[in-house]
MARTOR-870900 format. One record per residue: residue number from 1; residue in one letter; chain; x, y, z of N, C-alpha, C, O in turn. Coordinates in nm, 2 decimals. Atoms other than C-alpha are relative to their C-alpha. Layout:
BEGIN
NUM,A,A,X,Y,Z,X,Y,Z,X,Y,Z,X,Y,Z $
...
This chain:
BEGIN
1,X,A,0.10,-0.06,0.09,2.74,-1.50,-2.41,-0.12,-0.10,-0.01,-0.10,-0.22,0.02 $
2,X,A,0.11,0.10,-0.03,2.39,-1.66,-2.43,-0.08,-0.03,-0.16,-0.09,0.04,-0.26 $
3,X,A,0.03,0.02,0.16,2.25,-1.82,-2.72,-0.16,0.00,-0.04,-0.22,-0.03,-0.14 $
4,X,A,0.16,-0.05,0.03,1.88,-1.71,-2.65,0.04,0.14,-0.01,0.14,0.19,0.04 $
5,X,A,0.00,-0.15,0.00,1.80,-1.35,-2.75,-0.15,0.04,0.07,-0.26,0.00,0.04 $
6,X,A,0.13,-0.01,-0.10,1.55,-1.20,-2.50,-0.07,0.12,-0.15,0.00,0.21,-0.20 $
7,X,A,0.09,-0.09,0.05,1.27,-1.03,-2.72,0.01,0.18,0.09,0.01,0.19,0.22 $
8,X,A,0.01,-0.09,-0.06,1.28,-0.63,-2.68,-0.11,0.02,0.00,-0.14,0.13,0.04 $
9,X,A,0.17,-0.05,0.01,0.91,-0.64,-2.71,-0.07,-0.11,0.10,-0.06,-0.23,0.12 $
10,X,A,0.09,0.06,-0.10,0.65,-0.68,-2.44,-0.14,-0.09,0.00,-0.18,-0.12,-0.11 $
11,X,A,0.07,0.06,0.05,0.38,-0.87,-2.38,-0.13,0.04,-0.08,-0.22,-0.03,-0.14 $
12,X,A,0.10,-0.02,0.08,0.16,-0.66,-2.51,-0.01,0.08,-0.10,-0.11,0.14,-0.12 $
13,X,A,-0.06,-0.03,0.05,0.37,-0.52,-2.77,0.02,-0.11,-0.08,0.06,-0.22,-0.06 $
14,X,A,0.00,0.13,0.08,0.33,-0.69,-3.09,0.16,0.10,-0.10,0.19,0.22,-0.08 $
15,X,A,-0.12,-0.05,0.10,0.67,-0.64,-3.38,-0.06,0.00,-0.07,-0.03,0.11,-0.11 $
16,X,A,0.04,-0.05,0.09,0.45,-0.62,-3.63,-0.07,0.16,0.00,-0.07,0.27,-0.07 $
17,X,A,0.07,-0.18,0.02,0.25,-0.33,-3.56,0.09,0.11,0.01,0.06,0.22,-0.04 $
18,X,A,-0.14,-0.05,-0.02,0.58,-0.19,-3.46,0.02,0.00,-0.15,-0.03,0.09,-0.22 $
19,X,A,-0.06,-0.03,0.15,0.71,-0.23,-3.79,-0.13,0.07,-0.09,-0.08,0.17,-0.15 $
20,X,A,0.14,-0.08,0.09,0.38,-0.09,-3.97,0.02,0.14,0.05,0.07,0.21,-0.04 $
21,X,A,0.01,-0.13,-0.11,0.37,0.23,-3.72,0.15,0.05,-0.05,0.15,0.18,-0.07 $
22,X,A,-0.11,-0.04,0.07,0.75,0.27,-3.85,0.00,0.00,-0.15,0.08,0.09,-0.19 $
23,X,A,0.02,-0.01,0.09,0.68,0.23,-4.18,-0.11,0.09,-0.06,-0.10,0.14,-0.17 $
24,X,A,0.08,-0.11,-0.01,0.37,0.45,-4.13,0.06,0.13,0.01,0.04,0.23,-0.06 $
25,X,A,-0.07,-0.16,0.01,0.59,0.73,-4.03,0.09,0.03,-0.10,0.10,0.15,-0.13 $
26,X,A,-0.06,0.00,0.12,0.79,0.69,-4.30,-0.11,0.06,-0.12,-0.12,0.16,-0.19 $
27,X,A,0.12,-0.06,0.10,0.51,0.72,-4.52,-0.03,0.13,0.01,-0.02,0.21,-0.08 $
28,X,A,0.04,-0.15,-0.07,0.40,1.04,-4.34,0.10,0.11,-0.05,0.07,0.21,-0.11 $
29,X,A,-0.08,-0.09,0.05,0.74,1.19,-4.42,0.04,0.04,-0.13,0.10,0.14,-0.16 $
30,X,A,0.03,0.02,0.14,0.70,1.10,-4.79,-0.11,0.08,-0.02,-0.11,0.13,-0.14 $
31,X,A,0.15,-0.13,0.03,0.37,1.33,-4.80,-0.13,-0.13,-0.04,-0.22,-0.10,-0.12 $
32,X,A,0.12,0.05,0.06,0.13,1.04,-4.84,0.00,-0.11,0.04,0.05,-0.22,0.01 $
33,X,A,-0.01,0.13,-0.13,0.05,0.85,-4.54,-0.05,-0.10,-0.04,-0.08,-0.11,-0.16 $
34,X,A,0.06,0.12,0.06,-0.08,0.49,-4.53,-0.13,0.02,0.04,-0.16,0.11,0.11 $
35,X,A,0.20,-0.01,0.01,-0.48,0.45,-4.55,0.00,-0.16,0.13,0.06,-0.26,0.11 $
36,X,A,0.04,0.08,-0.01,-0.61,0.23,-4.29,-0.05,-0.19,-0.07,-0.07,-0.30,-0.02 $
37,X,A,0.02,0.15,0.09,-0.67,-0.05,-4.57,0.15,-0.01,-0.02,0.19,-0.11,0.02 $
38,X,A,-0.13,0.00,0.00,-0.33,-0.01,-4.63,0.06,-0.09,0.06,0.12,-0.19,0.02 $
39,X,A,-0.02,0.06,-0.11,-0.26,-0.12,-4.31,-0.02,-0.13,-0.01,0.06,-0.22,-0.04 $
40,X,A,0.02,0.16,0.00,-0.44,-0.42,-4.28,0.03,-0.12,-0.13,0.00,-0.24,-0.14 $
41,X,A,-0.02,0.07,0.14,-0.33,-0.55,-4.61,0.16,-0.02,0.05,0.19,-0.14,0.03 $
42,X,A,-0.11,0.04,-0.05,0.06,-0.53,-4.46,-0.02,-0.08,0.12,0.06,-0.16,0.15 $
43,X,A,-0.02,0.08,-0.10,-0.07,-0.68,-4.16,-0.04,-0.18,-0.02,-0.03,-0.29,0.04 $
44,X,A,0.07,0.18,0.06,-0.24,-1.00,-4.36,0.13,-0.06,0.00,0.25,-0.03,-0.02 $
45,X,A,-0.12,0.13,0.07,-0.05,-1.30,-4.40,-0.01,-0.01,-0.11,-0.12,-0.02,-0.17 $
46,X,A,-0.01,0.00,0.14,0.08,-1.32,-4.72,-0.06,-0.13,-0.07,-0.04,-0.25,-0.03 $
47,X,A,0.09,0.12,0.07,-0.17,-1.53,-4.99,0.02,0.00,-0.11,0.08,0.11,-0.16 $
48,X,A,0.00,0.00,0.15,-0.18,-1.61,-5.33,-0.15,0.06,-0.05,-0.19,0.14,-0.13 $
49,X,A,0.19,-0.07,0.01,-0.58,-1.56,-5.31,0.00,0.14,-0.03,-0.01,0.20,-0.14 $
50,X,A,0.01,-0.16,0.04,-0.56,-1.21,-5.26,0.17,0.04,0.06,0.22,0.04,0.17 $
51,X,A,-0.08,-0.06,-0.04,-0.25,-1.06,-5.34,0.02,0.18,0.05,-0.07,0.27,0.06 $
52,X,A,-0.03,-0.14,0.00,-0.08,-0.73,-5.26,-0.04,0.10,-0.13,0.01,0.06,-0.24 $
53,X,A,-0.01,-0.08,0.12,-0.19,-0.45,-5.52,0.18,0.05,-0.02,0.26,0.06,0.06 $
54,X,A,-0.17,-0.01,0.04,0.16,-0.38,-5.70,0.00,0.17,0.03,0.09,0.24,0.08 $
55,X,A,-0.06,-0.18,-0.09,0.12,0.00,-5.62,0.07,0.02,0.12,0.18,0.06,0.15 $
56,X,A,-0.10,0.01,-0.15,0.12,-0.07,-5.24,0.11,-0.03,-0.05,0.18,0.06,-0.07 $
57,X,A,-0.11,0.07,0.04,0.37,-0.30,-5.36,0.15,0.08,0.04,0.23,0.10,0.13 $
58,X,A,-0.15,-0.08,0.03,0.64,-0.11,-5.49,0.01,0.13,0.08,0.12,0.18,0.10 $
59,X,A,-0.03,-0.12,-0.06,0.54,0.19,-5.27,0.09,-0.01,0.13,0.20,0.05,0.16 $
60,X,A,-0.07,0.03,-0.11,0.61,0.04,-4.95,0.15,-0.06,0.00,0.23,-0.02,0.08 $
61,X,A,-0.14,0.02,0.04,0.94,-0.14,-5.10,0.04,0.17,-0.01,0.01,0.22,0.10 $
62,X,A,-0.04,-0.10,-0.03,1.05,0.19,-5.14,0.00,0.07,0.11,0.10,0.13,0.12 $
63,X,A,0.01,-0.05,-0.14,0.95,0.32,-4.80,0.09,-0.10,0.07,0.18,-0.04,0.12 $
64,X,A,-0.10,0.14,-0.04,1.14,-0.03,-4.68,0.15,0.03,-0.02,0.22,0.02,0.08 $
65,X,A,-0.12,-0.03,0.03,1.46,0.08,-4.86,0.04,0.06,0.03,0.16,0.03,0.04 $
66,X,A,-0.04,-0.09,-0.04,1.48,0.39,-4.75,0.02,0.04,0.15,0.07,0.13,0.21 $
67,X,A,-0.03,0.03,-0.12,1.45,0.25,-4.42,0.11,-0.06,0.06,0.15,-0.03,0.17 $
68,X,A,-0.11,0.07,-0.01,1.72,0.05,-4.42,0.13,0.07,-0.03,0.22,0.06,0.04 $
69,X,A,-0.10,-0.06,-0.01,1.94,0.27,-4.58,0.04,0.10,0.10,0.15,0.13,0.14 $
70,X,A,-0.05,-0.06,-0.11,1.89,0.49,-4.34,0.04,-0.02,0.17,0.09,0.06,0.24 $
71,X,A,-0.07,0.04,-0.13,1.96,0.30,-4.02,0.16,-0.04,-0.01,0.19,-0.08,-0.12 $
72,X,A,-0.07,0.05,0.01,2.26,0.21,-3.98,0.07,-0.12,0.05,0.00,-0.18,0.13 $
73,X,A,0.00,0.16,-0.02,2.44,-0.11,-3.93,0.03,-0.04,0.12,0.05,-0.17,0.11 $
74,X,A,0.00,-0.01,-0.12,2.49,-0.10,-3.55,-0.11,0.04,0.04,-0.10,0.09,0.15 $
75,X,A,0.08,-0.06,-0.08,2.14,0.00,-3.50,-0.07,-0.10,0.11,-0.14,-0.06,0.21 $
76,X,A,0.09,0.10,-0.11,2.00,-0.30,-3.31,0.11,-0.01,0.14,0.09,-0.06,0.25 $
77,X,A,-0.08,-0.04,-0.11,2.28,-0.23,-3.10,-0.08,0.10,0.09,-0.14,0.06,0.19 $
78,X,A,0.07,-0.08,-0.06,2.12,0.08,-2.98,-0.08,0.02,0.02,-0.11,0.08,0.12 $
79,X,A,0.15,0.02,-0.04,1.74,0.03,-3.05,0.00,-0.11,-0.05,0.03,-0.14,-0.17 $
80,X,A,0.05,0.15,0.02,1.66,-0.32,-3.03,-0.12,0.00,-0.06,-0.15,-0.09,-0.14 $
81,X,A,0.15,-0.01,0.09,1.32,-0.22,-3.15,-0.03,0.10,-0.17,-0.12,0.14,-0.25 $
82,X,A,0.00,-0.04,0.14,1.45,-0.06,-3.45,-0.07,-0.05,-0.17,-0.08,-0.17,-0.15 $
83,X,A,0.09,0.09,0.11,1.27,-0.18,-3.82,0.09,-0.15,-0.03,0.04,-0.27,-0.04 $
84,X,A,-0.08,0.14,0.02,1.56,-0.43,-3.87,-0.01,-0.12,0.06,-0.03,-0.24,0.03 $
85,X,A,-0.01,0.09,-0.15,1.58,-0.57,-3.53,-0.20,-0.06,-0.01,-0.24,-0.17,-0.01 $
86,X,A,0.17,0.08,-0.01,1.14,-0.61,-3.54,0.00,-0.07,-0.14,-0.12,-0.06,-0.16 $
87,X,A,-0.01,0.07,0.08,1.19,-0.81,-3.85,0.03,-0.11,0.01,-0.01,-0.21,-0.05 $
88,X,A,-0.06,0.17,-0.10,1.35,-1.09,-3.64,-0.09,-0.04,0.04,-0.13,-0.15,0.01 $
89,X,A,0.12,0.01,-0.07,1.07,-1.08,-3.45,-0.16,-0.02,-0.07,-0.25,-0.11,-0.04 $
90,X,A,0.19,-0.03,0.01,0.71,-0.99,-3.62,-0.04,-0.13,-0.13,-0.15,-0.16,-0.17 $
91,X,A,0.02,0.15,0.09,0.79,-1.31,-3.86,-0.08,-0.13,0.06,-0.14,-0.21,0.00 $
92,X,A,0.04,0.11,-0.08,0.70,-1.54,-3.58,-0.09,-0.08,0.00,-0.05,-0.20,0.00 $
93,X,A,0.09,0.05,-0.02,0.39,-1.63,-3.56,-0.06,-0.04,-0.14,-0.11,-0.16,-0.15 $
94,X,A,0.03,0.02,0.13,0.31,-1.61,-3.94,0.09,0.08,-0.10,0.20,0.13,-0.06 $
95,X,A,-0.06,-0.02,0.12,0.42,-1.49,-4.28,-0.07,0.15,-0.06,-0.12,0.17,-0.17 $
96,X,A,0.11,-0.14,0.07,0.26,-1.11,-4.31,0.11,0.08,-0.14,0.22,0.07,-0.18 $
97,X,A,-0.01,-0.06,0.12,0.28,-0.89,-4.60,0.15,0.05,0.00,0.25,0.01,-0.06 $
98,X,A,-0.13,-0.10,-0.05,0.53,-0.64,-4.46,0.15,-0.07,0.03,0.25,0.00,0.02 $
99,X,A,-0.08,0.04,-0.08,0.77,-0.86,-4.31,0.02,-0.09,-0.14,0.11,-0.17,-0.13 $
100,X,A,-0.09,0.11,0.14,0.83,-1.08,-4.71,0.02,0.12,-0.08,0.12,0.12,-0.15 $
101,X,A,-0.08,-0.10,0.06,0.86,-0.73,-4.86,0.14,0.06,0.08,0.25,0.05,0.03 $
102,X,A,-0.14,-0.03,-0.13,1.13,-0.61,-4.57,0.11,-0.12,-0.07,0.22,-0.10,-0.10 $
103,X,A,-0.09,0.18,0.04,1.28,-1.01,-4.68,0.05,0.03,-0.15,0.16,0.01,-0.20 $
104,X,A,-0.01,-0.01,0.18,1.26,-0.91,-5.06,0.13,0.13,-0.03,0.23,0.13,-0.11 $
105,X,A,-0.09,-0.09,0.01,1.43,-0.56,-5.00,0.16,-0.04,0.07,0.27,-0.03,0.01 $
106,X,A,-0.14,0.07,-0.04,1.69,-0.72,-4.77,0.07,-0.04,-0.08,0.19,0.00,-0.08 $
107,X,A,-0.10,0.09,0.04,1.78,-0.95,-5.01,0.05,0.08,-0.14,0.14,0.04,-0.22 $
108,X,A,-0.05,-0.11,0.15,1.83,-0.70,-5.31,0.07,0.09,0.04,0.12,0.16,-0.05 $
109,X,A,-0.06,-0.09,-0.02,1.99,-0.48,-5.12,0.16,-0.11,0.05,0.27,-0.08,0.01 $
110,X,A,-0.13,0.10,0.00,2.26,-0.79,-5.01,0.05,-0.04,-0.14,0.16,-0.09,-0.15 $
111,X,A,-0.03,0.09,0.10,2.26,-0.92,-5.35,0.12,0.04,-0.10,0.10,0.16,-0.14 $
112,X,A,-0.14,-0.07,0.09,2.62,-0.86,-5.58,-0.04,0.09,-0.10,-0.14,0.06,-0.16 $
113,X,A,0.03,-0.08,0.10,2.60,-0.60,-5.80,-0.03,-0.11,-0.18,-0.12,-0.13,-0.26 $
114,X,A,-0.07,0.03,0.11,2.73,-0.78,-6.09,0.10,-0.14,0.05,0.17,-0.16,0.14 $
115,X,A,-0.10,0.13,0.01,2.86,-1.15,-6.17,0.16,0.04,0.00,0.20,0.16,-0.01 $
116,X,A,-0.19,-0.06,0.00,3.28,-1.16,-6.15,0.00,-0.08,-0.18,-0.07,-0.17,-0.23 $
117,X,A,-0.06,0.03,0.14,3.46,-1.17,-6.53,0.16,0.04,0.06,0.19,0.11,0.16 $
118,X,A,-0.12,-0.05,0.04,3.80,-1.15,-6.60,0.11,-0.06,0.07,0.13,-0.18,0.07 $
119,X,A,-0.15,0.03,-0.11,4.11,-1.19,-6.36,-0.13,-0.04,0.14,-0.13,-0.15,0.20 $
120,X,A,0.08,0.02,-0.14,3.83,-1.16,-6.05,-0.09,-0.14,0.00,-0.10,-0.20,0.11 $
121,X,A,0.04,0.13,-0.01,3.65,-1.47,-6.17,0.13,-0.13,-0.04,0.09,-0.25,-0.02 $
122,X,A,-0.11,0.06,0.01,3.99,-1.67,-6.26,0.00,0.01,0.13,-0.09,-0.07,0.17 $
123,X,A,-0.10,-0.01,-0.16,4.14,-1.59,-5.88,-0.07,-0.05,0.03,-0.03,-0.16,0.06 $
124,X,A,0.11,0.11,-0.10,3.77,-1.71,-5.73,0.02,-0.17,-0.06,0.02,-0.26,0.02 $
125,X,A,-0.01,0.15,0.02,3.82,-2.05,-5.95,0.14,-0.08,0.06,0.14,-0.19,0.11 $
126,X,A,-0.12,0.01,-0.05,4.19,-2.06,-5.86,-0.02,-0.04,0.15,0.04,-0.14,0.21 $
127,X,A,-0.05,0.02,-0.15,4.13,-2.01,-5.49,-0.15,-0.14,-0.01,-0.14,-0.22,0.09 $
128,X,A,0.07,0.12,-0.04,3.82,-2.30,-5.51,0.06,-0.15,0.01,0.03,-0.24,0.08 $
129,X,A,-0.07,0.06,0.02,4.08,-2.51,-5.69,0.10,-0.09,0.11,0.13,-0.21,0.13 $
130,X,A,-0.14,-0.03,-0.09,4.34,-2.42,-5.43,-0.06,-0.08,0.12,0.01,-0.16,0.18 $
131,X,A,0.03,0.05,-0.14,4.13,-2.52,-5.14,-0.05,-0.13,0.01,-0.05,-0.20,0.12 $
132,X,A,0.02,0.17,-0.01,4.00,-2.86,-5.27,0.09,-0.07,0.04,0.09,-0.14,0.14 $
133,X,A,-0.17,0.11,-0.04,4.39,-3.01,-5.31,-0.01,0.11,0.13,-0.06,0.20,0.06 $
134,X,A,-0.04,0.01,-0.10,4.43,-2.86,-4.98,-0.09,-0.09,0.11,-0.06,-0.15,0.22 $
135,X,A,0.10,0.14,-0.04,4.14,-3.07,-4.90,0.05,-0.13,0.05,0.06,-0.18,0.16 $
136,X,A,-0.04,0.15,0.06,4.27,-3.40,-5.03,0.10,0.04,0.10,0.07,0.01,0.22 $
137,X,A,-0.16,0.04,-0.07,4.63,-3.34,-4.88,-0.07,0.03,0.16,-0.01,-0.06,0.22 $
138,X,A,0.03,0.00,-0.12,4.48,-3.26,-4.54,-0.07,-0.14,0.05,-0.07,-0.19,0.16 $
139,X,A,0.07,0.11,-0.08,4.26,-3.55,-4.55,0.15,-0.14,-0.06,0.13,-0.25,-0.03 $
140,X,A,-0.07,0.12,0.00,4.56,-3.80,-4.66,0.13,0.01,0.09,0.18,-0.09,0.14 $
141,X,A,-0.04,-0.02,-0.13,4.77,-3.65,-4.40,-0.05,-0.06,0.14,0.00,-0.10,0.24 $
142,X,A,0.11,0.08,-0.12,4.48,-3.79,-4.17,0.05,-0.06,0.02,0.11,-0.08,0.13 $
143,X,A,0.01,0.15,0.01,4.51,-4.08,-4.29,0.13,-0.09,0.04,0.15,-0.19,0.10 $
144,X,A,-0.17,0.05,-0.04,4.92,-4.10,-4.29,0.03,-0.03,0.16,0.10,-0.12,0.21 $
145,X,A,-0.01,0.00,-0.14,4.88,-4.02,-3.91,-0.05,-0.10,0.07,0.02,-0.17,0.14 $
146,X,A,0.04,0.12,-0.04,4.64,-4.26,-3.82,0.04,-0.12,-0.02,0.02,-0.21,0.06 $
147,X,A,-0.07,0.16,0.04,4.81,-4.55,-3.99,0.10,-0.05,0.08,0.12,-0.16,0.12 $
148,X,A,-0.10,-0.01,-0.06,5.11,-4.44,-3.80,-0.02,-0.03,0.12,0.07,-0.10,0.17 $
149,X,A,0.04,-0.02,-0.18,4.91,-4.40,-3.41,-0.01,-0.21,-0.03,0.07,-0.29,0.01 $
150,X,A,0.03,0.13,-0.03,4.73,-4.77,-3.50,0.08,-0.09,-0.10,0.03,-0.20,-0.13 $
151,X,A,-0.08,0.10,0.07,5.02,-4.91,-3.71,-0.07,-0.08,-0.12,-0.02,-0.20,-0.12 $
152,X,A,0.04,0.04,0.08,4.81,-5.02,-4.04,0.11,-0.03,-0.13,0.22,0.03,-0.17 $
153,X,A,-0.10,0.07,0.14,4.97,-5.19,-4.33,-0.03,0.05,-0.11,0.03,0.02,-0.21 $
């Protein structure tokens, strides 16, 4: 297996516009496509100068979400050029609009619902407990061994 991943995008095939153009049809199927300024404001590199308006904002996060939910989790298997898969990609060169909202939805859609209470956070401290001393005894096991190979006093 190879530990480069060949880009599915050409050379004159950018991932960002790809991802905009997907997120554009999305928009489209929502009843209220994106506006040309729209556009170029996902395609900026993200600034503190001039931020995103929180309308786009939240609109496109929602178009983002609903993108994700609806692919599913094999899809770069079958379209390499799918929204997920141009995400790996259209980060490259710089830091645009679209591609830290896609980052932001990602990571709220990964993030745990809810802290652990009760017996579920007991077991998690138990098993961190559990695996330190298996730590220790593994590493004084090491040590018993080695004393044994180079005969230490």
């Amino acid at each position: 297996m190879s530990w480069l991943i060949k880009s599915p995008f050409g050379r004159d095939e950018d991932p960002l516009d790809h991802m905009v153009e997907l997120l554009s049809d999305e928009a489209i199927k929502d009843g209220v496509p994106l506006t040309e300024h729209d556009r170029e404001i996902l395609t900026r590199g993200r600034s503190r100068l001039e931020p995103m308006p929180d309308i786009l904002r939240q609109r496109v996060k929602d178009l983002i979400g609903r993108i994700f939910e609806a692919e599913p989790l094999d899809e770069c298997e079958r379209d390499p050029k799918c929204f997920s898969c141009s995400l790996q990609w259209a980060g490259d060169r710089r830091y645009p609009n679209v591609v830290a909202l896609a980052e932001e939805v990602a990571c709220d859609i990964a993030r745990p619902s809810a802290p652990l209470h009760g017996w579920k956070l007991a077991k998690d401290k138990l098993q961190l407990v559990g695996c330190g001393l298996l730590l220790v005894l593994l590493m004084f096991v090491i040590v018993a061994i080695a004393g044994l190979l180079f005969r230490w006093k």
